[in-house]
VOPAGU-2260 file (C-alpha; in pm, 1 decimal, decimal comma):
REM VOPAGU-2260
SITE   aa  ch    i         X         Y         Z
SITE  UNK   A    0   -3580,3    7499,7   -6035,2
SITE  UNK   A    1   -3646,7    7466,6   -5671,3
SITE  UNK   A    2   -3303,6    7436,3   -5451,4
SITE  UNK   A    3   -3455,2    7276,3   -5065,6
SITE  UNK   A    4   -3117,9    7222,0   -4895,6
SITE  UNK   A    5   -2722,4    7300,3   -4949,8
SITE  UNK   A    6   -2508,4    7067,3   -4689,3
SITE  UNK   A    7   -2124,7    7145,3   -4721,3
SITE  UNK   A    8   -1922,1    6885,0   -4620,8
SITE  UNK   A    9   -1639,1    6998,1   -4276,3
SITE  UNK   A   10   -1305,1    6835,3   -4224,6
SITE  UNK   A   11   -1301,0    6679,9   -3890,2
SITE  UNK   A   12    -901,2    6687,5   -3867,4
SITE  UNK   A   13    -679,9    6481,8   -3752,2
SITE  UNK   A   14    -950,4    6365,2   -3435,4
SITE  UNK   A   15   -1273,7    6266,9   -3583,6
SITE  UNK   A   16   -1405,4    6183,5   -3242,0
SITE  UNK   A   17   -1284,3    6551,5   -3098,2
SITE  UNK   A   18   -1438,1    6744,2   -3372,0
SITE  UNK   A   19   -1767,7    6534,8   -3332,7
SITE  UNK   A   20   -1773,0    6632,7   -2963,4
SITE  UNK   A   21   -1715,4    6994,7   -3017,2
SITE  UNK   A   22   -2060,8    7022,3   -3241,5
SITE  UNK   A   23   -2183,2    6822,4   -2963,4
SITE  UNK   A   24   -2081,3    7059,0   -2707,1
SITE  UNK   A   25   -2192,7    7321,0   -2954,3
SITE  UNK   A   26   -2606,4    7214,0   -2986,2
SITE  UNK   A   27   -2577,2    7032,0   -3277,7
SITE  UNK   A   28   -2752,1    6718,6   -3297,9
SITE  UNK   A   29   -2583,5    6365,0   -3484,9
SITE  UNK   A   30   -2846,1    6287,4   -3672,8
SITE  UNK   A   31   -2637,5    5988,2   -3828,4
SITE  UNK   A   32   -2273,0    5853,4   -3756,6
SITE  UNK   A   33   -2021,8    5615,7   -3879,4
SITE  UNK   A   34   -1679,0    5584,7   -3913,2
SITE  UNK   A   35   -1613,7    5800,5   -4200,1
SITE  UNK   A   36   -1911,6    6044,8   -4191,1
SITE  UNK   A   37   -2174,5    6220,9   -3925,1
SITE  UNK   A   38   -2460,9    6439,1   -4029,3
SITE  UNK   A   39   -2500,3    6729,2   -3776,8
SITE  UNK   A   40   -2841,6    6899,5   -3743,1
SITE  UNK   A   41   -2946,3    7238,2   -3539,7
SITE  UNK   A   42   -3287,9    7376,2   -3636,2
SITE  UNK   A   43   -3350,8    7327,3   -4021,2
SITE  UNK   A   44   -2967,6    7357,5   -4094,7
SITE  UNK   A   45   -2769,0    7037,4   -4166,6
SITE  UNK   A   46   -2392,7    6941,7   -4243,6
SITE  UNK   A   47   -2225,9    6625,7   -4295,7
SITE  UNK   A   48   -1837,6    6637,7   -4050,4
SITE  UNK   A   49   -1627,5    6398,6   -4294,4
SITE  UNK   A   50   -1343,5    6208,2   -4114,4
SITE  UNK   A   51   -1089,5    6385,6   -4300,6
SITE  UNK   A   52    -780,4    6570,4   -4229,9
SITE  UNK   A   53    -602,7    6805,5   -4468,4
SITE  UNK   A   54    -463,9    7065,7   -4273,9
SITE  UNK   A   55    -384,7    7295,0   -4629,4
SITE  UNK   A   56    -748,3    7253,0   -4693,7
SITE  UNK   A   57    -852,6    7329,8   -4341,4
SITE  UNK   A   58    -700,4    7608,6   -4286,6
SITE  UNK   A   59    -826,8    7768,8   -4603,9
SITE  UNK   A   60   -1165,0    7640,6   -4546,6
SITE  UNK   A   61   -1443,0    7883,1   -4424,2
SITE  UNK   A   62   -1840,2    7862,1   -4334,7
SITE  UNK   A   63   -2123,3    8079,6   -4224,5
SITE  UNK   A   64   -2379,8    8011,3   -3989,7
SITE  UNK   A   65   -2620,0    8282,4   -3932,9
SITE  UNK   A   66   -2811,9    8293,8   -3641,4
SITE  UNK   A   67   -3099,1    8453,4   -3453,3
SITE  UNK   A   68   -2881,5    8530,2   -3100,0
SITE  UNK   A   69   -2520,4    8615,3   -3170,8
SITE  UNK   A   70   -2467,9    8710,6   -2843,2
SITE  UNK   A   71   -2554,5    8390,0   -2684,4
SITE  UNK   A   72   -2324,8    8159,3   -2902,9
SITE  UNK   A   73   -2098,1    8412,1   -2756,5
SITE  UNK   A   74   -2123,4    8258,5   -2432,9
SITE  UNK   A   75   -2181,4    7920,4   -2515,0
SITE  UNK   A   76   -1880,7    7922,2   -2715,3
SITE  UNK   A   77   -1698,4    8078,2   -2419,5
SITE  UNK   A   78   -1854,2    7790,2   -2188,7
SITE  UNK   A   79   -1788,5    7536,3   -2361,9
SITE  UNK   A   80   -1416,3    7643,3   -2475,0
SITE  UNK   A   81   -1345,5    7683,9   -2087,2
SITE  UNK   A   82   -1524,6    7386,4   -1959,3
SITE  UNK   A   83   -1411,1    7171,4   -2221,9
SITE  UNK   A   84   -1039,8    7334,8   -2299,8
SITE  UNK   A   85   -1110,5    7238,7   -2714,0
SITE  UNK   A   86    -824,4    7380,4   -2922,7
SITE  UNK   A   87   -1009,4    7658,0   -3109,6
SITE  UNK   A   88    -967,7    8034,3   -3164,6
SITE  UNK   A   89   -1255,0    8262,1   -3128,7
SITE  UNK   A   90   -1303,3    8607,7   -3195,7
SITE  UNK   A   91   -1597,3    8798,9   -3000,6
SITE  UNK   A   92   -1864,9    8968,2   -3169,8
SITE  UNK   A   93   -1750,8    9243,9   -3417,5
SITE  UNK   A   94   -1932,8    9448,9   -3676,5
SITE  UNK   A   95   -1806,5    9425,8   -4006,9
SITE  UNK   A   96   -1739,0    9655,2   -4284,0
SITE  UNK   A   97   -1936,7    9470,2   -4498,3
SITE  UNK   A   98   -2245,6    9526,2   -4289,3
SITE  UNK   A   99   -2230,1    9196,4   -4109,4
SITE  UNK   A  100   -2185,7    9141,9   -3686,4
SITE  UNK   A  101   -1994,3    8848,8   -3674,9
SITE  UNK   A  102   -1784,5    8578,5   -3426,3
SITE  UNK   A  103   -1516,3    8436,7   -3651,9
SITE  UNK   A  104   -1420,8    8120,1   -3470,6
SITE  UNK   A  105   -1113,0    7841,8   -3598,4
SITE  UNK   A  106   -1244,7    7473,1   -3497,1
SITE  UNK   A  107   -1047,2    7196,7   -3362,0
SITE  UNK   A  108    -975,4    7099,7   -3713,2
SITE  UNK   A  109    -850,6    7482,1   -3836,9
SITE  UNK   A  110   -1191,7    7559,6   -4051,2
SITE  UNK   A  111   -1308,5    7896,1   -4031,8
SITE  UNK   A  112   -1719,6    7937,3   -3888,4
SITE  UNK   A  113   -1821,1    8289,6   -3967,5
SITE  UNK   A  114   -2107,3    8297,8   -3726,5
SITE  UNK   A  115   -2325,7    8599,8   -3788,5
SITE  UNK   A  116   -2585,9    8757,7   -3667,7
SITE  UNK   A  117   -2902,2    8750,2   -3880,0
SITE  UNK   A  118   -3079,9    9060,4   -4007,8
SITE  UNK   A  119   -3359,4    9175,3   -3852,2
């Protein structure tokens, strides 16, 4: 049996229209947005940012996005934390014992994004 996508489904929080900004901000593209959900899209990689809020769940919550330049979500995560002063936390990049380089970063809503570098 042939698996072609797996879309997990983010907490926005308590600010739906905060947490869709921050993807924004981040490259993401809404591919499709209403009240209660928006599907986000960067490359081939999709996930839906559901207008709910949770904070248990959302703080136990956790993601990974691997991508090709760690280094330069780096900075755009810097820019756009600066620029736009969004309530995250964001660790720089940091090998891992488990073998991966990673930037573990807390969105506006409290979910974890491992964002790791892909292997080469």
């Amino acid at each position: 049996m042939n698996v072609t996508k797996l879309r997990p489904f983010i907490p926005s929080g308590k600010d739906y229209i905060l947490a869709q900004r921050f993807f924004e901000d981040l490259g993401f593209e809404k591919v499709y947005s209403d009240d209660g959900l928006s599907i986000f899209k960067i490359g081939e990689q999709e996930f839906f940012l559901q207008n709910y809020h949770n904070q248990e769940f959302q703080d136990n919550y956790m993601v990974e996005l691997e991508v090709e330049d760690l280094d330069g979500w780096w900075s755009l995560i810097q820019s756009v934390t600066l620029e736009k002063n969004y309530p995250i936390k964001a660790k720089e990049p940091t090998m891992y014992p488990w073998g991966k380089r990673e930037i573990n970063l807390i969105d506006p809503s409290g979910v974890c994004w491992h964002i790791s570098e892909a292997k080469k």
